[in-house]
N, C-alpha and C positions, 0 to 999 in steps of 0.2 A: 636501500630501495632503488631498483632501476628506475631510466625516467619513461620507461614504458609505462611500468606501474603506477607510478604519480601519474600521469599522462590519463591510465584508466580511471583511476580514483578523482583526477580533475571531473572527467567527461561525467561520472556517476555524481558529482555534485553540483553539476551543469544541470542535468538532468533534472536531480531531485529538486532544484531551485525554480526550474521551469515548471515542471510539475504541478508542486505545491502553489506556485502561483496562479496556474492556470483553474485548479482548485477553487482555488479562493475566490478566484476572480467569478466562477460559474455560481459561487455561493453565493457572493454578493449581490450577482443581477438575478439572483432566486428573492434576494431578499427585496430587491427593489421594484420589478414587477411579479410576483408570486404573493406577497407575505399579505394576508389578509384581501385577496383574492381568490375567485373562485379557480378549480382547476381549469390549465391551458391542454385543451385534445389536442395531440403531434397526428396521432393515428387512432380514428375513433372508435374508442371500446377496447385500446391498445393499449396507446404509450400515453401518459399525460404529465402535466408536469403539474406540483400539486407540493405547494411549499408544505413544511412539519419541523417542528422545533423536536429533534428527537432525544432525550435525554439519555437514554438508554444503549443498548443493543439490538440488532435487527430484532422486529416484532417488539420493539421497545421492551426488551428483558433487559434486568438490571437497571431499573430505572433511576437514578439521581447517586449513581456508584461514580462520580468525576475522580475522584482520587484513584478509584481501580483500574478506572480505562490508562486513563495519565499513566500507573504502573506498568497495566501492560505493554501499553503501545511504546515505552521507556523501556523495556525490558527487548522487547522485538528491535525494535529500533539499535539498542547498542549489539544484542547477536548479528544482526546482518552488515552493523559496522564491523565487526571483530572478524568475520566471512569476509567482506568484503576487503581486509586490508592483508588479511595472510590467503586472500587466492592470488594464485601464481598469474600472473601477465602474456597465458597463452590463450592463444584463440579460441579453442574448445569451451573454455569459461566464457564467454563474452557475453551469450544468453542471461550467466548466473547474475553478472552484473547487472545486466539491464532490470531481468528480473525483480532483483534485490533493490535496486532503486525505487523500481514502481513501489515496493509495500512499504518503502521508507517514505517515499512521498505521500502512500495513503496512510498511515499511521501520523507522520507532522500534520497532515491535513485538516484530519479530525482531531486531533489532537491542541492543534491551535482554536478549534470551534470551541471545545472543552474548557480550556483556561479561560479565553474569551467572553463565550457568550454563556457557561455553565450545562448547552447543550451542541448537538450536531446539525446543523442545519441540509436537510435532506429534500430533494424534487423531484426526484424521476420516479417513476410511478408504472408498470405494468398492469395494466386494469384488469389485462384479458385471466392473468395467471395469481389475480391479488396478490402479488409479490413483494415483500416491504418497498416502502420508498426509500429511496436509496441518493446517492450523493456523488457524484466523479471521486473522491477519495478512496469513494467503497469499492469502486469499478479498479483501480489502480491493485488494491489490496487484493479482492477475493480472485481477480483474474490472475494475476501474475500470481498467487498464494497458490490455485487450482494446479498451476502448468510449472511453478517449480515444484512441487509434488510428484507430478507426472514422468519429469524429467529425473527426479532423486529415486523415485519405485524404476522405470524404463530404459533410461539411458545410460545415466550414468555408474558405475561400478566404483563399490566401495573405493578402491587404489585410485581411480580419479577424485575422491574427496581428502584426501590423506593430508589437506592443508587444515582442514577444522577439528583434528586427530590430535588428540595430545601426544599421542605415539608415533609423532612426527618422524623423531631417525629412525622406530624403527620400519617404518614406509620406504623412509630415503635408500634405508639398508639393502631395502629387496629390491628395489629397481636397480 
């Protein structure tokens, strides 16, 4: 492994460490002025912030499934390390990194609520568009989830993924 690579893979564990704690730390002061209070108006008829013990899945589906979510978010979590440690150390990838960190640090995020507290603790709140209440873990996940999507369907070309290929040489072969 070049020390480029390590160098990347430091930065993407700098990151995800930051993250998750910044996470944490947003949940905690949900819990300390939010939890058994009424909602806080940001922008009124907007944005409020409006504590919810969520057990579930957005719209609270899959309600009291801890073991499932744990699975999934376990199962995400080791794909984007396996991504993350066989992409190549060139600049073009640099997005996938970043990318792949946000959903690891939203998957730890909610995923340490889950062991924890048995649910997710959720505040942000869209009034205008009834939107679920949602959490900074969830904003890490489903944003950076949306735009590597975007970037796997538009930008990128199979031969640029040829690192998560099991048909690795014969990738290497044709270049």
């Amino acid at each position: 492994m070049s020390l480029k690579k390590k160098f990347f893979l430091l930065l993407d564990l700098m990151m995800i460490g930051a993250l998750v704690f910044f996470d944490q730390y947003t949940k905690r002061q949900a819990v300390i002025f939010l939890k058994d209070k009424p909602a806080y108006n940001l922008v009124s008829g907007i944005l409020e912030l409006n504590y919810l013990e969520n057990q579930g899945a957005a719209f609270g589906m899959l309600p009291n499934q801890k073991v499932f979510f744990i699975f999934v978010a376990s199962v995400i979590i080791g794909v984007a390390a396996y991504v993350l440690l066989k992409m190549p150390d060139q600049k073009k990838y640099t997005i996938l990194h970043f990318l792949l960190s946000l959903i690891v640090a939203g998957c730890i995020g909610n995923m340490i609520d889950r062991i924890r507290y048995n649910y997710v603790v959720d505040f942000i709140y869209f009034v205008r568009i009834n939107f679920p209440i949602f959490n900074v873990a969830d904003i890490y996940a489903t944003v950076s989830a949306f735009a590597l999507l975007f970037l796997l369907l538009f930008v990128y070309k199979e031969s640029d993924l040829y690192f998560i290929s099991f048909k690795q040489k014969r990738y290497r072969e044709l270049k």
